[in-house]
C-alpha positions, 0 to 999 in steps of 0.5 A: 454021358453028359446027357445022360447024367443031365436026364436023370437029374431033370428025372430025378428032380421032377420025382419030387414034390413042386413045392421042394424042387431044385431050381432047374439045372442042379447037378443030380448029385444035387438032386439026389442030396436033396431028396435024401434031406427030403426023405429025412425030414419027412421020417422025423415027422412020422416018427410019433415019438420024436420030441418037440423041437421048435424053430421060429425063422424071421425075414430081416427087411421090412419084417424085423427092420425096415431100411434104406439099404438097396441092392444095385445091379448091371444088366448085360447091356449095361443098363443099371438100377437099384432095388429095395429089399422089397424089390428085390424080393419080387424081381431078382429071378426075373432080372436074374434071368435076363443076365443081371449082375447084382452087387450087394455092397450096400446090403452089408450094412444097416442104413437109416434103420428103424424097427420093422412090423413083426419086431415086437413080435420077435421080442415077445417070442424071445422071451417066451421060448428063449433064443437058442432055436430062433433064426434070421433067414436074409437074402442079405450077404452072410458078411451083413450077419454081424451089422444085422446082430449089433442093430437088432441087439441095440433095438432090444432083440438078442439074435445069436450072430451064427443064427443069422443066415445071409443067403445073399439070394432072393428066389424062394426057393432059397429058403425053403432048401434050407428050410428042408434042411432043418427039418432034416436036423430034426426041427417039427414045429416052425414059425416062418415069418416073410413080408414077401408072399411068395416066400410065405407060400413057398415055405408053407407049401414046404412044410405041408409037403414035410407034414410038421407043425408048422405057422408061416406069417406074412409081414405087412 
């Protein structure tokens, strides 16, 4: 029965496009929410009377902030090192893979923090659109949302504190599952910025597959 079931969440997850699939080893229910969440968005974007619904989605480190903030991790045979956000962003699953424990303390605070490259950006499409649709997409802790909220607020960015999402995970395909998911809550129009790469072409292979208008930036 067990593997039956694991059959047909590895058919299942394989019936979607690449740029949307599970990580391997979901549960098919798993699979099955999704491709419902999937076939949503995908109905909203044809629906050619549906209104306008824009969404702007920021990285925090190294694209709103640049910080000293590291995440530590344990490897099963002990071996233990620290990573910056941007390291992080590049090697968590392959150290994932090999057993590592992460430990994300330090990420529920703001250390030696200072404006990042798409800061002013930030600010300028707040006062264009407003902030009611804008969101933080971390793979912070969701305990670092409120040191996230203060700072950026101090700087002179008003981010609402719901609006910031710690993942506390720094796969892509992370964010892309939630970006399908907003575009399941009927969001046609994103502005995704990242300074990692990968989660920039992820998320930009996400919303081609969706069909909504979309612009994915890259920090730098």
């Amino acid at each position: 029965m067990v593997n039956s079931i694991t059959a047909a969440a590895s058919k299942n997850r394989n019936m979607l496009p690449k740029s949307v699939q599970p990580l391997k080893g979901v549960t098919n229910n798993e699979v099955l929410s999704e491709m419902k969440k999937l076939d949503i968005a995908m109905e909203n974007a044809r629906n050619p009377k549906a209104p306008t619904k824009g969404i702007s989605v920021w990285d925090f480190d190294d694209t709103l902030a640049i910080t000293k903030s590291n995440v530590l991790y344990t490897l099963p045979d002990g071996t233990m090192g620290k990573l910056s956000a941007t390291e992080f962003a590049k090697r968590s699953g392959e150290l994932e893979s090999q057993g590592a424990v992460f430990d994300f303390s330090e990420f529920n605070e703001i250390t030696k923090g200072k404006k990042g490259p798409m800061f002013q950006k930030a600010v300028n499409r707040n006062k264009k659109f407003g902030n009611k649709n804008v969101f933080i997409l971390t793979a912070r802790p969701n305990v670092a949302a409120k040191p996230i909220h203060d700072f950026l607020k101090a700087l002179g960015l008003d981010i609402p504190l719901k609006n910031i999402v710690g993942l506390e995970d720094g796969l892509p395909s992370a964010k892309v599952k939630w970006i399908v998911d907003k575009a399941a809550e009927g969001y046609n129009d994103f502005y995704f910025a990242d300074d990692a790469y990968k989660n920039v072409k992820a998320v930009q292979d996400a919303l081609s597959v969706l069909d909504v208008k979309s612009k994915s930036r890259q920090a730098k």
